[in-house]
N, C-alpha and C positions, 0 to 999 in steps of 0.2 A: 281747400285752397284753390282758387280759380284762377287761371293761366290762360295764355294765347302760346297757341303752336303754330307755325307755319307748313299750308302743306303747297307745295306748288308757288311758292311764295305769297299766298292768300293766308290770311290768320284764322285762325279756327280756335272758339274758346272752349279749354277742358276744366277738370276740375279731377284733382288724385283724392278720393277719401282714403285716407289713412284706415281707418279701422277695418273697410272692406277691402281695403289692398287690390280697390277697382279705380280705371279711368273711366271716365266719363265725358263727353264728346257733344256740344250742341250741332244737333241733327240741323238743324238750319242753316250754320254754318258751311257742313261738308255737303247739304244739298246745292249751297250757292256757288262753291266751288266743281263740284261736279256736275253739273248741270249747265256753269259759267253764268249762270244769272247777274246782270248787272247791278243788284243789290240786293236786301235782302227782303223786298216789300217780296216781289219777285221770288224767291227759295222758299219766304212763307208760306204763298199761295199754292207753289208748286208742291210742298209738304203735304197742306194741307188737300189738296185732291188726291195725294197717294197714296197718304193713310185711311182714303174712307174704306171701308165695305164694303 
């Protein structure tokens, strides 16, 4: 089931599975907010160089 949380007053979409009784957080999200990226083309790119190797 997929939700929006606000952290900072910025939305951040999760998602609770039930059966692993885990949250789940899109990284993109909390990149843009903590980073303050003014969208999310921007948190993408930024992800995407942070994850390399």
């Amino acid at each position: 089931m997929a939700n929006v949380e606000l952290f900072e007053n910025q939305p951040i979409r999760t998602a609770w599975v039930k059966n692993e009784e885990e949250w789940y957080f899109s990284v993109v999200d909390v990149v843009k907010v903590l980073t303050e990226q003014p969208d999310l083309d921007g948190a993408r790119n930024y992800w995407k160089v942070l994850k390399k190797p």
